[in-house]
C-alpha positions in Angstrom: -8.0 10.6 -11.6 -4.5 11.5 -12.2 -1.6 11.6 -9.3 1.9 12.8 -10.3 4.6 12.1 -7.9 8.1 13.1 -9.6 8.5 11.4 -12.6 5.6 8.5 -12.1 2.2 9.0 -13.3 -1.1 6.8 -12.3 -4.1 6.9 -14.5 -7.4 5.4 -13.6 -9.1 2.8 -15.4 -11.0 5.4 -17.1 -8.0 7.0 -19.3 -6.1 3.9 -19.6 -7.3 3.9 -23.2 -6.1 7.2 -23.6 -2.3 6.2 -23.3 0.1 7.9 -25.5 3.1 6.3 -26.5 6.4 7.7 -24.9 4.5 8.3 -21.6 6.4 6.1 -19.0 4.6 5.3 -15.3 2.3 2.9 -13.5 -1.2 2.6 -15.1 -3.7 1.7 -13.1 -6.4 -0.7 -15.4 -8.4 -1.7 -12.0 -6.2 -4.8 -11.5 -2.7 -4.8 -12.4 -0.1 -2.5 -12.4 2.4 -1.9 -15.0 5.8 -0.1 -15.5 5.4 1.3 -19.0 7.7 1.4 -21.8 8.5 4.1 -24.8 6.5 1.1 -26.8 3.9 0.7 -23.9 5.5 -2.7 -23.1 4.7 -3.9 -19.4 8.2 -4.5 -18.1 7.2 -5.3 -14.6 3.8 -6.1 -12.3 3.7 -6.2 -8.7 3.9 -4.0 -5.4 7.8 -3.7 -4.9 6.7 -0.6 -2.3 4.8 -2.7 -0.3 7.7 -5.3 0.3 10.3 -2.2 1.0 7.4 -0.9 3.5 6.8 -4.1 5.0 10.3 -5.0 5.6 11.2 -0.9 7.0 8.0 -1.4 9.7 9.2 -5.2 10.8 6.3 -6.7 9.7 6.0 -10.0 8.5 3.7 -11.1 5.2 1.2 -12.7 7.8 0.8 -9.6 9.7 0.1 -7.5 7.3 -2.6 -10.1 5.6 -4.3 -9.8 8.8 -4.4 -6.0 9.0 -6.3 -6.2 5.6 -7.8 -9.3 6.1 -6.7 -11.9 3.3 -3.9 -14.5 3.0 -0.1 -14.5 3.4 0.3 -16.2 0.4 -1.5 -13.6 -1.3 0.5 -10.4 0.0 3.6 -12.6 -1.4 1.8 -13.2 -4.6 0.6 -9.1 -4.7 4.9 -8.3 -3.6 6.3 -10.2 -6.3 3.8 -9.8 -9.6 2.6 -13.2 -9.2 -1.3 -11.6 -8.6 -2.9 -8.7 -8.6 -5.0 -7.0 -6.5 -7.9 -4.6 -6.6 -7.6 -0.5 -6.2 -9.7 -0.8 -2.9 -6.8 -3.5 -1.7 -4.2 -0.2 -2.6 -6.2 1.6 -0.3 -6.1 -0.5 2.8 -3.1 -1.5 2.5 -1.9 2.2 2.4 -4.4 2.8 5.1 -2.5 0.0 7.0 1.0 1.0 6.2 0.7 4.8 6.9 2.0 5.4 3.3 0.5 6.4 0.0 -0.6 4.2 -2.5 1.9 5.7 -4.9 4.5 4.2 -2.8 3.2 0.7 -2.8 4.6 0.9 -6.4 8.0 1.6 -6.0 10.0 1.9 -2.4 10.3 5.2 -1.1 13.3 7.1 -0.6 15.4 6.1 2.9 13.8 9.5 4.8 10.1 8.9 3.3 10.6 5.0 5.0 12.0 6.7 8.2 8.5 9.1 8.0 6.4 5.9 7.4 7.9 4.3 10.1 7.5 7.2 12.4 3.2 7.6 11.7 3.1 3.7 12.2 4.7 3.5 15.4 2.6 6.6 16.7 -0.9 5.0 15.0 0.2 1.6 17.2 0.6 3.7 20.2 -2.7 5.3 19.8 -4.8 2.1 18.8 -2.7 0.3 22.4 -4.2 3.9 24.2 -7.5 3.4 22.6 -7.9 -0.1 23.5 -6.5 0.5 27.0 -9.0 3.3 27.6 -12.4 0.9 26.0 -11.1 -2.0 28.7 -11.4 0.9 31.7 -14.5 2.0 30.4 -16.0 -1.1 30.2 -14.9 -1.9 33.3 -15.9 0.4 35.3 -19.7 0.2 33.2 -19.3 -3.5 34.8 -18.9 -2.2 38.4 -21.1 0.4 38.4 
């Protein structure tokens, strides 16, 4: 799998053998994620996106561990290159943010946050509808 968005490239695990030197991007090696120099020297490790993300929607590190179930400590770990995480943690975290998991890698533009912000707010209205409408249903299964 390879995703291009401007001038970042993400390779799966699969062709992270296949690197060529000059290529500069995020690669992808099923664990950590790596800013690649000219000399394919990792210059940086973490999910700066996610913090830019978190920050734009108001959400706090504990929040969003609880959206994708795991610890605080561990979304500040994931933020700042101290840990990594798994693709399927990319995933649901994207999934949780409304954003692509491209963007958990570096911070979107101003407008794309704006845009991210807009789907999350309109998700959280339609999850509070949702739930709304399950309590009415069940109670009017309890009356009848």
């Amino acid at each position: 799998m390879l995703l291009t968005r401007s001038r970042v490239t993400i390779w799966s695990a699969d062709r992270y053998a296949k690197v060529c030197s000059g290529l500069t991007g995020y690669i992808l090696n099923g664990n950590l994620c790596y800013v690649m120099t000219d000399e394919n020297t990792p210059l940086q490790k973490g999910l700066p996106g996610l913090r830019a993300i978190r920050e734009a929607l108001g959400l706090s590190q504990k929040e969003v561990a609880e959206k994708v179930h795991c610890t605080p400590d561990f979304i500040r770990f994931i933020e700042t290159g101290r840990s990594d995480c798994r693709q399927d943690l990319h995933r649901q975290l994207a999934q949780a943010l409304c954003c692509k998991v491209v963007e958990l890698f570096e911070a979107p533009a101003p407008e794309r946050l704006a845009e991210i912000k807009d789907a999350f707010e309109i998700r959280k209205g339609l999850e509070a509808a949702a739930r709304q409408a399950q309590r009415q249903a069940e109670q009017e299964k309890g009356v009848a």
